[in-house]
DONU-142834 format. One record per residue: residue number from 0; chain; z, x, y of N, C-alpha, C, O, CB in turn. Coordinates in Angstrom, 3 decimals. Glycine has a CB too. Example, Ala and Ser with C-alpha at 12.3 -4.5 7.8 and 13.67 -1.06 7.14 Angstrom:
BEGIN
[0; "A"; [7.800; 13.190; -5.690]; [7.800; 12.300; -4.500]; [7.800; 13.200; -3.300]; [8.465; 14.236; -3.319]; [9.046; 11.308; -4.473]]
[1; "A"; [7.080; 12.850; -2.250]; [7.140; 13.670; -1.060]; [7.870; 12.900; 0.030]; [8.039; 13.409; 1.138]; [5.725; 14.084; -0.598]]
//
This chain:
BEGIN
[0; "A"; [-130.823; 196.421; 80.778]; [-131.045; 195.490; 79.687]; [-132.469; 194.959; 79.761]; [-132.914; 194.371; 80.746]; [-130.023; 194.333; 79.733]]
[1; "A"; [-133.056; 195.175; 78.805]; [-134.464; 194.516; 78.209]; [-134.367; 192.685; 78.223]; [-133.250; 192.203; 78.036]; [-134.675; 195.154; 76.322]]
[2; "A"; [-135.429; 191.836; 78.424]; [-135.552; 190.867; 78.280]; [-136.990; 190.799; 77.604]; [-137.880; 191.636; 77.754]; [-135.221; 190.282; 79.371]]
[3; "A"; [-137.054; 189.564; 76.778]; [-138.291; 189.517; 75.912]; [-138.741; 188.281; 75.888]; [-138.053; 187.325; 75.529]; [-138.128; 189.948; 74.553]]
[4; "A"; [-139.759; 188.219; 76.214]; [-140.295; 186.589; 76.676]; [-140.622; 186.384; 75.075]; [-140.502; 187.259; 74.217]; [-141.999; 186.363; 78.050]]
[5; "A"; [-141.098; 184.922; 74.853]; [-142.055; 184.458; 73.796]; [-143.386; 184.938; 73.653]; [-143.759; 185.332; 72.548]; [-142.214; 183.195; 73.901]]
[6; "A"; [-144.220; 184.955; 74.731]; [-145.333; 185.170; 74.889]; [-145.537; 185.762; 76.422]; [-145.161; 185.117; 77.401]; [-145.993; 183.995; 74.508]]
[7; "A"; [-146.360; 187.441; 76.560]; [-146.849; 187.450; 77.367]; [-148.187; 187.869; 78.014]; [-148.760; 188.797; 77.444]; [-146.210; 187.675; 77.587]]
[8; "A"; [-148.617; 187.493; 78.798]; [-150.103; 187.965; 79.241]; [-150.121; 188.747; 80.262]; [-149.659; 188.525; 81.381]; [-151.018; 186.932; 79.613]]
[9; "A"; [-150.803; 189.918; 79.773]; [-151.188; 190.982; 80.442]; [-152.459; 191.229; 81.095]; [-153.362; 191.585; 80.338]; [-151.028; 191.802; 79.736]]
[10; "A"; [-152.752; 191.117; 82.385]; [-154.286; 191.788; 82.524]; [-154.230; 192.826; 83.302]; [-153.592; 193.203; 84.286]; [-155.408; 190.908; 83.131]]
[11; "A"; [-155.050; 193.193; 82.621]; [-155.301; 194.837; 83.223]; [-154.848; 196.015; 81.675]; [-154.870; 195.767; 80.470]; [-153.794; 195.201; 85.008]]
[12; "A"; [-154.490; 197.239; 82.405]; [-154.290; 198.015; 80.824]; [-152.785; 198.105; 80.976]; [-152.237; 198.492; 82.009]; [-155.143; 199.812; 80.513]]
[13; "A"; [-152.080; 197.676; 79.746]; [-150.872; 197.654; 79.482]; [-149.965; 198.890; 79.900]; [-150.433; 199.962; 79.516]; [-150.861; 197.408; 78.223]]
[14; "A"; [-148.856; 198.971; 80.553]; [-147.993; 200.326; 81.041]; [-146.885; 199.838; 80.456]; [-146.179; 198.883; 80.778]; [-147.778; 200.750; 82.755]]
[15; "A"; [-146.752; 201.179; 78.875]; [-145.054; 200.551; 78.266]; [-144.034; 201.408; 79.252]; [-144.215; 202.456; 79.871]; [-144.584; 201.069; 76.166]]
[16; "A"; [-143.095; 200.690; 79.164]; [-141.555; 201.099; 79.154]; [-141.408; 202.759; 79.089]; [-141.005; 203.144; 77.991]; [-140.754; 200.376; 77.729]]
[17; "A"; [-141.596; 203.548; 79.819]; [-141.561; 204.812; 79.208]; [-139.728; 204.908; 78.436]; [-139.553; 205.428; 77.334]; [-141.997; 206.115; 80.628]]
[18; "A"; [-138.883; 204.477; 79.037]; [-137.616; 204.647; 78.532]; [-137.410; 204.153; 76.883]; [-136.712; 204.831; 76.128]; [-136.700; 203.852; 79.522]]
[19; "A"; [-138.065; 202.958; 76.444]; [-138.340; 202.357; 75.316]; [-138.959; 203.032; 74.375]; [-140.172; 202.871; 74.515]; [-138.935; 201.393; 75.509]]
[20; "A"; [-138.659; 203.850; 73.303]; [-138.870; 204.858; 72.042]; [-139.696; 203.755; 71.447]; [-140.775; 204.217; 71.077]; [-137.385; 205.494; 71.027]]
[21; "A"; [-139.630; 202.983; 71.310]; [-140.059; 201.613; 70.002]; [-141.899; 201.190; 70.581]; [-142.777; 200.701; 69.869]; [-138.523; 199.517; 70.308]]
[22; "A"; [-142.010; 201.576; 72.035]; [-143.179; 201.384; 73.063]; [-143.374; 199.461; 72.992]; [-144.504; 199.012; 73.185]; [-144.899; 202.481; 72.396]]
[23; "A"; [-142.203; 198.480; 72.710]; [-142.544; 197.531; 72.704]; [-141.885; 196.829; 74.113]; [-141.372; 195.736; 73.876]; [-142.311; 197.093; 71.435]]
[24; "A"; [-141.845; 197.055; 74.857]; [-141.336; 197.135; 76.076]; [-142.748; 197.344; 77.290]; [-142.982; 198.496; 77.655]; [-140.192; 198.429; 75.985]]
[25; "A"; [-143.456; 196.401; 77.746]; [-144.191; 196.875; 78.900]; [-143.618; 196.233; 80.590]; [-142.901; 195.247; 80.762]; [-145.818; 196.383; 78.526]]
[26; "A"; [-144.006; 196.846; 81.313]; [-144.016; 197.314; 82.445]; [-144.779; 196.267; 83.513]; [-144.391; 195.951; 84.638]; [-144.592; 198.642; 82.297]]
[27; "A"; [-145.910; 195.856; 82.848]; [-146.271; 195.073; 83.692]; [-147.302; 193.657; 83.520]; [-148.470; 193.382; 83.795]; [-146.694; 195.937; 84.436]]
[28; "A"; [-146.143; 192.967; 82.905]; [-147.034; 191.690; 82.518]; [-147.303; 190.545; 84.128]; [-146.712; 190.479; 85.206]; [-145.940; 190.688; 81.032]]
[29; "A"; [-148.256; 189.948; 83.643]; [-148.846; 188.873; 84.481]; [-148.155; 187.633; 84.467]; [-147.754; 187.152; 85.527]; [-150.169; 188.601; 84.104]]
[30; "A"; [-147.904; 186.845; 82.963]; [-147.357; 185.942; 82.897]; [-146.701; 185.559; 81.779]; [-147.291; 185.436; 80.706]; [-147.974; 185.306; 83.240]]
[31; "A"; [-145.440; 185.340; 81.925]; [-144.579; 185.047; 81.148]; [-144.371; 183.450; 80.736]; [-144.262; 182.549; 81.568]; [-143.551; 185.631; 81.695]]
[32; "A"; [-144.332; 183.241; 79.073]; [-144.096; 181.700; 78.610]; [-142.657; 182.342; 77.738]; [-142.464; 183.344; 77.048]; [-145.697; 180.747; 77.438]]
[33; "A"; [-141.948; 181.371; 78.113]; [-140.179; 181.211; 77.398]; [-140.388; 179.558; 76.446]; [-141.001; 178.689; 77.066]; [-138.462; 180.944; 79.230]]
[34; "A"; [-140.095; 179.348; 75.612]; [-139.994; 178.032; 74.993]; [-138.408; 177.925; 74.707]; [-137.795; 178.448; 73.776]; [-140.975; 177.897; 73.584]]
[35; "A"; [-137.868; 177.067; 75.805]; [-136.643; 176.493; 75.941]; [-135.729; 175.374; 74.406]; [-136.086; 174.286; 73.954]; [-137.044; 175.602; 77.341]]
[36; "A"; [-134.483; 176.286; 73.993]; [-133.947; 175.858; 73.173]; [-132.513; 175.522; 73.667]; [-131.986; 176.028; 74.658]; [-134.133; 176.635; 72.187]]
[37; "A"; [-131.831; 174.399; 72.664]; [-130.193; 174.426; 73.335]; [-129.467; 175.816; 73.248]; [-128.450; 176.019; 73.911]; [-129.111; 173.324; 72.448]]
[38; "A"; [-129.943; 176.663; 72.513]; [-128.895; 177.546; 72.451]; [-129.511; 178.526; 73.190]; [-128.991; 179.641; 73.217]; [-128.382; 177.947; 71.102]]
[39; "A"; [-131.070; 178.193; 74.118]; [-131.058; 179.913; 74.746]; [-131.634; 179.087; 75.924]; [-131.803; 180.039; 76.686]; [-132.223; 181.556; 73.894]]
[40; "A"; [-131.997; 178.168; 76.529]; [-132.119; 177.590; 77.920]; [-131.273; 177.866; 79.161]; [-131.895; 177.907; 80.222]; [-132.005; 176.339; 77.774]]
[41; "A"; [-129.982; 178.056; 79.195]; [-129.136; 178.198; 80.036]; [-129.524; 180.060; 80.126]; [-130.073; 180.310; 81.198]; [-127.540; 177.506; 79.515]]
[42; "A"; [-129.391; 180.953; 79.489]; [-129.859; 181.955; 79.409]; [-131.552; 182.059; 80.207]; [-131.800; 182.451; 81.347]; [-129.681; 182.171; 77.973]]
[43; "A"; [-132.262; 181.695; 79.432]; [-133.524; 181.605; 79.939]; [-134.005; 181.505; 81.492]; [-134.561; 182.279; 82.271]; [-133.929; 180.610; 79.340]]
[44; "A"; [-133.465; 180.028; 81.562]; [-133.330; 179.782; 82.993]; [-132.648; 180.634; 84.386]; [-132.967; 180.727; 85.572]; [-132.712; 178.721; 82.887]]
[45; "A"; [-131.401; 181.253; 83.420]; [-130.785; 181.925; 84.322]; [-130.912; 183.642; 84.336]; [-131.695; 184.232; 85.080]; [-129.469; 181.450; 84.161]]
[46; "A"; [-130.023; 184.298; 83.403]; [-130.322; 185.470; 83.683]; [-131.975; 186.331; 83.664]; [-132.325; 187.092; 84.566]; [-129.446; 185.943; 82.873]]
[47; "A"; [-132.893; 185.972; 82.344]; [-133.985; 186.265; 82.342]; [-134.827; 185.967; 83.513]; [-135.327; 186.844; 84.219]; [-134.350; 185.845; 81.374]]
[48; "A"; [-134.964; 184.719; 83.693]; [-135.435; 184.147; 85.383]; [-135.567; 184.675; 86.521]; [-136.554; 184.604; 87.252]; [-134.732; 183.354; 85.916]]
[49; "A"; [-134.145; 185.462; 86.794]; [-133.937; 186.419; 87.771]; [-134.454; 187.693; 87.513]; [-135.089; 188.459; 88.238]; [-132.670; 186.537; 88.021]]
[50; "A"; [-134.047; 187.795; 86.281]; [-135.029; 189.477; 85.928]; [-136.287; 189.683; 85.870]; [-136.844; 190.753; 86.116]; [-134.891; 190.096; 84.643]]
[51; "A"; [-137.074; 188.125; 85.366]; [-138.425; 188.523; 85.594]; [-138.831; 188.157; 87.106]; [-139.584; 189.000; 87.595]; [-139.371; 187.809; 84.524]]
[52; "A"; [-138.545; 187.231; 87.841]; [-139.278; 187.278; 89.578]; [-138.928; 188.868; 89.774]; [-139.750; 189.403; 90.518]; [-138.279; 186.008; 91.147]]
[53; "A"; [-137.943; 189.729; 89.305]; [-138.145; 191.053; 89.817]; [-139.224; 192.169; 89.619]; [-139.320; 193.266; 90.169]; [-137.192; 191.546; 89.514]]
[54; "A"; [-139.980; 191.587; 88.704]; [-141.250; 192.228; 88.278]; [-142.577; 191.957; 88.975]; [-143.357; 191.006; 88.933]; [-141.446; 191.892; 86.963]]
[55; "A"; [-142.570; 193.095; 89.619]; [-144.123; 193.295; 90.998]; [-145.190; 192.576; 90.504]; [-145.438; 191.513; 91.072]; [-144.948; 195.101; 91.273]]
[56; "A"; [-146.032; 192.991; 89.365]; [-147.355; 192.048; 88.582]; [-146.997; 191.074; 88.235]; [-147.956; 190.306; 88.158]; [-148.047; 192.470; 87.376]]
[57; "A"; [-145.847; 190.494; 87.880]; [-145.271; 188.728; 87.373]; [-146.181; 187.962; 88.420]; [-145.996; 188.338; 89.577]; [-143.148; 188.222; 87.714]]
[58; "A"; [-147.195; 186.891; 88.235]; [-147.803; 186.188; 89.176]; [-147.385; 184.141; 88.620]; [-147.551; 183.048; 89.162]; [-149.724; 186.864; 89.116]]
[59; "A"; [-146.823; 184.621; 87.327]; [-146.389; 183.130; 86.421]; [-145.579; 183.515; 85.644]; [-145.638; 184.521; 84.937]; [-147.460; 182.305; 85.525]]
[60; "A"; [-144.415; 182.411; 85.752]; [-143.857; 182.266; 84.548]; [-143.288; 181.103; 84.256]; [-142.535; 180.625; 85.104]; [-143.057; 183.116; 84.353]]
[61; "A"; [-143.512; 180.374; 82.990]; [-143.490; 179.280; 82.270]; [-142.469; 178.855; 81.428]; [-142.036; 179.612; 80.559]; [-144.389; 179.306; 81.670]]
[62; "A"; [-141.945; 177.505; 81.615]; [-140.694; 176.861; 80.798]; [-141.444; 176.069; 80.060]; [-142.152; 175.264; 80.665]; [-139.477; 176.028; 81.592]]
[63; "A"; [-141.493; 176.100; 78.155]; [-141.632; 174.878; 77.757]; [-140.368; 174.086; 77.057]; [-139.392; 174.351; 76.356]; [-142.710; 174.961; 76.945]]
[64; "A"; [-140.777; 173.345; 77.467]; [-139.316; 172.360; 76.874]; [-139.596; 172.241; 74.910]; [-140.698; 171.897; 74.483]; [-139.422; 170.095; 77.861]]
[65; "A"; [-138.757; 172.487; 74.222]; [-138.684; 172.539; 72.294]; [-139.032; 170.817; 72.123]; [-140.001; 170.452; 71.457]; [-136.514; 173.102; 71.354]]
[66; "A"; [-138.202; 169.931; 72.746]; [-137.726; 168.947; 72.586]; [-138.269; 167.856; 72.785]; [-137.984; 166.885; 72.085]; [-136.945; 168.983; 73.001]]
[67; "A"; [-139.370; 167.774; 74.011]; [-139.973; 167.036; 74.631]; [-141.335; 167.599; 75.194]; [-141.309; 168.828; 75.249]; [-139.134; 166.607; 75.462]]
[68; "A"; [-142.045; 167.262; 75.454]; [-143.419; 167.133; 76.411]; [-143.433; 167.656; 77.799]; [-144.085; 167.139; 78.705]; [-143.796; 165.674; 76.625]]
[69; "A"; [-142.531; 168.920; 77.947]; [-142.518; 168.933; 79.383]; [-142.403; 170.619; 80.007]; [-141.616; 171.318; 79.369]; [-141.167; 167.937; 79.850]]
[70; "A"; [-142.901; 171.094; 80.827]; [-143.122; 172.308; 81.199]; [-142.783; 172.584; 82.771]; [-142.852; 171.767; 83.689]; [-144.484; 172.572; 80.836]]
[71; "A"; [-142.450; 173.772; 82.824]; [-142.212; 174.074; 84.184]; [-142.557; 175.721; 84.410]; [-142.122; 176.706; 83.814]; [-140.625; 173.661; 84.544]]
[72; "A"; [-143.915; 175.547; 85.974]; [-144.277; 176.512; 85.438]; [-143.963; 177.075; 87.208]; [-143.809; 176.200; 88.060]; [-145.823; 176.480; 84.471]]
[73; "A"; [-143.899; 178.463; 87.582]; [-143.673; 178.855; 88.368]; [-144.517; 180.316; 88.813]; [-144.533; 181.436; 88.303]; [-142.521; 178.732; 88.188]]
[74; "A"; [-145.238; 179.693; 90.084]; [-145.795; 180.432; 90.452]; [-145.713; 181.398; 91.787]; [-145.557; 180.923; 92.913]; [-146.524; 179.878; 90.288]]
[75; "A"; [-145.844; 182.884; 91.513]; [-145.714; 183.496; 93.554]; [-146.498; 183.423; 94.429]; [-147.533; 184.080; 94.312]; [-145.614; 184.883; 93.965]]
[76; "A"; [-146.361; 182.879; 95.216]; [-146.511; 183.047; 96.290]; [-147.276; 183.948; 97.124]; [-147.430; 184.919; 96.383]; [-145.700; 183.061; 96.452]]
[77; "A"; [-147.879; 184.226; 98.280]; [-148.288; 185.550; 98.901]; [-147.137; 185.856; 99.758]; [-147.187; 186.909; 100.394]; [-149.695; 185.515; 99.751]]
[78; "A"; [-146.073; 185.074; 99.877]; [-145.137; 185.368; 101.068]; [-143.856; 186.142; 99.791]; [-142.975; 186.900; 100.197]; [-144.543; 183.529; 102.233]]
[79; "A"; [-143.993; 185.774; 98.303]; [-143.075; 186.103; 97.267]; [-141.972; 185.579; 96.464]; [-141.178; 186.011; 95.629]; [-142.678; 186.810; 97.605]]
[80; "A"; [-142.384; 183.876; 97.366]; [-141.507; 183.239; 97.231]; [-142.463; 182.461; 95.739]; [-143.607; 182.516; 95.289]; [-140.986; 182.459; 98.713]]
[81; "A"; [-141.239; 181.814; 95.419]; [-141.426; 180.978; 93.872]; [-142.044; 179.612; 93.940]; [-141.558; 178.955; 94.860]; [-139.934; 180.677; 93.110]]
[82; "A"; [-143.064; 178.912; 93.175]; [-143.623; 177.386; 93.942]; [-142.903; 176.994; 92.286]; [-142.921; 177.821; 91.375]; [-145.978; 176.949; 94.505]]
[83; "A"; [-142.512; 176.092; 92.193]; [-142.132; 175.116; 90.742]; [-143.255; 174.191; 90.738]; [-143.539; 173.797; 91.869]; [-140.530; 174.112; 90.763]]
[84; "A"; [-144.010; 173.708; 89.757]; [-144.894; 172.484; 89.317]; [-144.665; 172.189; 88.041]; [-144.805; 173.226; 87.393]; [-146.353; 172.665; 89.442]]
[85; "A"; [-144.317; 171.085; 87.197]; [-144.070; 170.312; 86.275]; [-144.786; 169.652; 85.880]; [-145.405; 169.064; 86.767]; [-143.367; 169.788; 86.383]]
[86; "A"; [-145.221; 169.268; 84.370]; [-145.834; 168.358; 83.946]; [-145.404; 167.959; 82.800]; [-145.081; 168.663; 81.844]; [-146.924; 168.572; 83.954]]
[87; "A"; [-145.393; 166.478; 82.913]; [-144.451; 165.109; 81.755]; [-145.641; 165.017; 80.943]; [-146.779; 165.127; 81.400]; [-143.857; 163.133; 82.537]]
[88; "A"; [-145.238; 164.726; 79.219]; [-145.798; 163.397; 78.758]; [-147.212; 164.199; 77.555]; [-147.194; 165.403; 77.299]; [-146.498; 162.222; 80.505]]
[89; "A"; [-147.780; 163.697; 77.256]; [-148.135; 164.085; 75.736]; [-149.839; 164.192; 76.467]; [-150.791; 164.740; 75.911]; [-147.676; 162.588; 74.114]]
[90; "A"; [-149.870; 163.495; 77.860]; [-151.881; 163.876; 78.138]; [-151.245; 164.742; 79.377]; [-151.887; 164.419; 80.377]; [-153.501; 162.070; 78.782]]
[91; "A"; [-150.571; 165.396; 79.608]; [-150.224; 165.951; 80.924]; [-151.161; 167.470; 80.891]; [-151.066; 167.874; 79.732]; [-148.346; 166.156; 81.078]]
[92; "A"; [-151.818; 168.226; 81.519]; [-152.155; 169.655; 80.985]; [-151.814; 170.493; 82.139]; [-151.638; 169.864; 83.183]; [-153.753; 169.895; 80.507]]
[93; "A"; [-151.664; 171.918; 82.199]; [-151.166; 172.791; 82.881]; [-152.068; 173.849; 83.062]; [-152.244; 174.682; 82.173]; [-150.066; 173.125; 82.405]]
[94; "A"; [-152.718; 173.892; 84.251]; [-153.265; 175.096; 84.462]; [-152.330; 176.692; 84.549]; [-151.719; 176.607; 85.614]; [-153.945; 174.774; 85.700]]
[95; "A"; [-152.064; 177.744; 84.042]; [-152.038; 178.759; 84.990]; [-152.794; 179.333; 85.645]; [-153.951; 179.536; 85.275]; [-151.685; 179.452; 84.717]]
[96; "A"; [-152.223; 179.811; 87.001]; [-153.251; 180.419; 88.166]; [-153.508; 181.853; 88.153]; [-154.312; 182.349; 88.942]; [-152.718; 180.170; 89.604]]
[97; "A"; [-152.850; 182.562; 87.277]; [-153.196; 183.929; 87.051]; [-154.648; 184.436; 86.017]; [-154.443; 184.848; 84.875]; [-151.851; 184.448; 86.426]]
[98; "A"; [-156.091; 184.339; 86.591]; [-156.793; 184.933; 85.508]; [-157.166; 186.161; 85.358]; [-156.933; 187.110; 86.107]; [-157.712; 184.433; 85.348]]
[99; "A"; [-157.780; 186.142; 84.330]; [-158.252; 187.521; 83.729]; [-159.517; 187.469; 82.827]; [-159.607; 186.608; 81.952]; [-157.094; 188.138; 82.846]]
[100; "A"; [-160.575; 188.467; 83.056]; [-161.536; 188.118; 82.686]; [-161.566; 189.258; 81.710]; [-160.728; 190.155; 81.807]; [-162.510; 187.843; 83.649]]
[101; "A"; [-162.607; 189.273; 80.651]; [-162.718; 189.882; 79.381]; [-163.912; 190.961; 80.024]; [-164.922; 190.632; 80.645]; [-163.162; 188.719; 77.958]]
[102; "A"; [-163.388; 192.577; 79.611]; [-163.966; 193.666; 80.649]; [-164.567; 194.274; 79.160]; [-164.159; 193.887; 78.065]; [-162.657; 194.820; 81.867]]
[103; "A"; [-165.582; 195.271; 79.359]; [-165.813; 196.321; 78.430]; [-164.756; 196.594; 77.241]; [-163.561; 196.831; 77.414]; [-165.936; 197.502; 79.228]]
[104; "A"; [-165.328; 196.527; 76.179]; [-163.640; 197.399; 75.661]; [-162.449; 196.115; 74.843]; [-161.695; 196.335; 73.895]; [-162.522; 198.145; 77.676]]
[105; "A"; [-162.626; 194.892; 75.551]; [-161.715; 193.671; 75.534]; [-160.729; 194.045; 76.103]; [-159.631; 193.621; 75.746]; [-161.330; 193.086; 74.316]]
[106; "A"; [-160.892; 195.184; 77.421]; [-159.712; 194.970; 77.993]; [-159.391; 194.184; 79.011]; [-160.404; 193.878; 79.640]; [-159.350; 195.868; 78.268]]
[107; "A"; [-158.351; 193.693; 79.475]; [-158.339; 191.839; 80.765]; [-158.019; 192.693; 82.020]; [-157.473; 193.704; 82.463]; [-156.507; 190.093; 80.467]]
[108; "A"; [-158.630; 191.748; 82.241]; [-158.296; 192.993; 84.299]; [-158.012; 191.343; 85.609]; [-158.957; 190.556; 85.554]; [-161.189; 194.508; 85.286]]
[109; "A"; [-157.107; 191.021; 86.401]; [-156.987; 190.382; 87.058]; [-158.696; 189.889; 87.737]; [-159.743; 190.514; 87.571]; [-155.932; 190.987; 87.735]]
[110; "A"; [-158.540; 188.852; 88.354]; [-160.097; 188.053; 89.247]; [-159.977; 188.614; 90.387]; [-160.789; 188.375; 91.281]; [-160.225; 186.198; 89.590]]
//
């Protein structure tokens, strides 16, 4: 089973899904953003969650809350393990730690 984030960022050159006919399916994103709803949060959080830490290039992936001002973003580790950091409130801002710089071409390649 396929899972499909909201938004994702890729650096480096995109590798689709070879199994995926449609080629909208890639292989190896960097960082994943989900924007959390009542009817797909419990989902989100749970089964997708687990499916994406299983992805080798995943270095982030991001909860925004629909409802409120609030994010949860999760980053790996060098040991592989998951770090959680949160931020409240309407001046709060969120770095992600995964960059990518703009190469020949406009293609993004990890720092």
């Amino acid at each position: 089973m396929r899972c499909y984030p909201d938004t994702t960022v890729c650096c480096g050159a995109i590798v689709p899904d070879e199994e995926d006919d449609s080629s909208e399916t890639i292989t190896n994103p960097t960082a994943l953003f989900e924007v959390l709803s009542k009817s797909t949060e419990a989902y989100d959080r749970g089964f997708k969650a687990e499916n994406y830490r299983q992805i080798d290039s995943l270095r982030v992936y991001v909860l925004v809350a629909q409802d409120a001002p609030h994010a949860e973003l999760y980053e790996r580790q060098t040991d592989g393990s998951w770090l959680l950091r949160e931020v409240r409130g309407l001046n709060a801002a969120l770095s992600v730690g995964a960059r990518c710089r703009a190469a020949a071409g406009g293609d993004l390649r990890p720092r």
